[in-house]
GUVEXGU-994019 format. One record per residue (C-alpha): x, y, z; residue in three letters. Coordinates in steps of 0.25 Angstrom, whole numbers, plus 5000, padded with zeros to 4 digits. Each point is the difference from the previous one (the first is absolute). Example, Ala and Ser with C-alpha at 12.3 -4.5 7.8 and 13.67 -1.06 7.14 Angstrom:
// GUVEXGU-994019
504949825031ALA500650144998SER
//
This chain:
// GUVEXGU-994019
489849314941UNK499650065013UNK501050065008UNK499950045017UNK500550125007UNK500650055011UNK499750125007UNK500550035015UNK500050135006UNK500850075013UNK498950075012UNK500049965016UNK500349845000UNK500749894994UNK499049894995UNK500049874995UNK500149954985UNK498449984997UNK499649924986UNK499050074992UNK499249984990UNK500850004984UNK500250164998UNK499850045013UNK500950035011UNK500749915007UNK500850105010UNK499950095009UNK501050065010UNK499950125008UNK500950095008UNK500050135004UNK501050114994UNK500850065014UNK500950094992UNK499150135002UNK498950035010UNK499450124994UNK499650034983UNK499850124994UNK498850085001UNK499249944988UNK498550074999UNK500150065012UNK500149875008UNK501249935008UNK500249865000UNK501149935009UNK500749874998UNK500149975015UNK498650015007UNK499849925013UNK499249914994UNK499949984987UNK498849984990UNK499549874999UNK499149944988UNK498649945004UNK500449865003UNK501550015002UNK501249994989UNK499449874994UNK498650064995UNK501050104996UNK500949914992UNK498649934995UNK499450134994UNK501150054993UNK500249854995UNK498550004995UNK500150134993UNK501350014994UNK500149974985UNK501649984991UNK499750104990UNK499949934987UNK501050074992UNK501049995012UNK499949855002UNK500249984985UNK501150084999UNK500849945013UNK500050145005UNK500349985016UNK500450085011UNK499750075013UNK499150115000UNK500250105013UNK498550075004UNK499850105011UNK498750055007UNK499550045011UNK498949915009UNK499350135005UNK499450045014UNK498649914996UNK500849884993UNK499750034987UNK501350004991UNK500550134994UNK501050064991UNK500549894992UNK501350034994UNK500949914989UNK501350035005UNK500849884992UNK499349974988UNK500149874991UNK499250024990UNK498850084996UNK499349885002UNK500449935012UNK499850155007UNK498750014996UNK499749885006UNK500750015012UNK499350145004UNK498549954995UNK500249905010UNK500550085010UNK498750104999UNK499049885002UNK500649955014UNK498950035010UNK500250095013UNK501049955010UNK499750035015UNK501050125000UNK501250025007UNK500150065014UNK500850115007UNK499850045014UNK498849954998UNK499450054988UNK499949964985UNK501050054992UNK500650004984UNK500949904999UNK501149994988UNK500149864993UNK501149964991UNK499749894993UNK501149914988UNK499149924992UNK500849884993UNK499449974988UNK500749874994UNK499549874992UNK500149875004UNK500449954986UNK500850114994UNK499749934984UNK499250094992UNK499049954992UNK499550034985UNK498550065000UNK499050064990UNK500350135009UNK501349994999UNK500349964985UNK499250134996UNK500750095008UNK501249924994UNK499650024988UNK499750155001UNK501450035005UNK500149975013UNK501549985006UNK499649915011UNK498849934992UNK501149984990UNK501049945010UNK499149925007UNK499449924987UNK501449984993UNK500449945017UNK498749914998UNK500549974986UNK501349975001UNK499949915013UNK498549934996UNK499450065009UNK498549994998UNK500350004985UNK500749914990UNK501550015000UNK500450094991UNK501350084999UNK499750074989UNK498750085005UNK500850015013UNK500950084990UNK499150094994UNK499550035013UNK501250035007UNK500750084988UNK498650095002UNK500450025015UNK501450004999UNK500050124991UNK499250085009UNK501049985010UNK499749875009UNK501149945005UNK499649885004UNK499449984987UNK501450044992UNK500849905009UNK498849884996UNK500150044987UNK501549974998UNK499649875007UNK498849984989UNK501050044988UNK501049895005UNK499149895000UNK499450034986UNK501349994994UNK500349865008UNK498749954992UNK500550054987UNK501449945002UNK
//
């Protein structure tokens, strides 16, 4: 079972819901941050926020939206798990356009933040931003919405193994598949097993089901 995700972002304009392909982005909005004008020194360079005019991708804000659309990847692990979320990136579109400084500064998961900055690094130069006539840093804020389409996880040879191995949320998300039929056989009894193995490592959600699993095995048995 496939599953498509939606990734939207904040930078200079608000742009229209676009359909992509499966797994690939679906969203993009942009707006700029107007909270501060100036950043911190950061290798001896100072980007604004506010410039008189601002960088603009080759193409405009849809071959933007269409890059990151084509390179953009759910982590594996991530979309198995359900892990979702916003992750917040800043960096710097420099003086030549080229994007700089790259900073997590909310994380979701290992991940998803990898993710998020490697495909950052790969956007092509910008025509820079412009003050009193000249090219200067500028200093992008930039929430990245990670979030799937179809939030049921799925049982995979990945995911049994690390399951297997010890891993709490492989554990919760095979004894979910388990217990609802999902991609498997109906079985509340693996469901069991798997969520007692997650549960006394301290999932909660996998504590809560577990009650629900224990409930209906003794309603068979009665």
């Amino acid at each position: 079972m496939k599953r498509n995700f939606i990734f939207s972002s904040l930078c200079a304009l608000l742009l229209p819901m676009s359909s992509m392909a499966q797994n690939k982005v679906t969203e993009l909005l942009i707006v700029p941050d107007s909270e501060v004008d100036e950043c911190e020194e950061q290798d001896s360079r100072k980007a604004i926020l506010a410039p008189d005019v601002m960088p603009e991708f080759p193409g405009g804000l849809q071959a933007l939206m269409n890059f990151i659309a084509g390179e953009i990847h759910y982590p594996e692990q991530a979309r198995m798990n359900g892990v979702q979320g916003k992750v917040i990136l800043q960096f710097i579109v420099t003086k030549t356009g080229e994007i700089g400084d790259v900073e997590v500064l909310r994380s979701i998961s290992p991940e998803i933040d990898a993710e998020a900055v490697r495909v950052c690094k790969l956007i092509p130069r910008f025509k820079p931003g412009i003050v009193d006539g000249q090219p200067v840093n500028v200093m992008y804020t930039l929430p990245l919405n990670f979030s799937l389409s179809d939030n049921m996880p799925e049982v995979t040879h990945n995911v049994l193994d690390l399951a297997l191995d010890g891993d709490m949320e492989s554990q919760y998300t095979v004894g979910y598949c388990y217990y609802n039929g999902i991609g498997v056989p109906l079985d509340w009894i693996v469901a069991r097993y798997y969520l007692e193995r997650a549960a006394e490592q301290g999932h909660e959600q996998a504590a809560e089901l577990l009650g629900k699993t224990r409930k209906r095995l003794r309603n068979e048995l009665d």
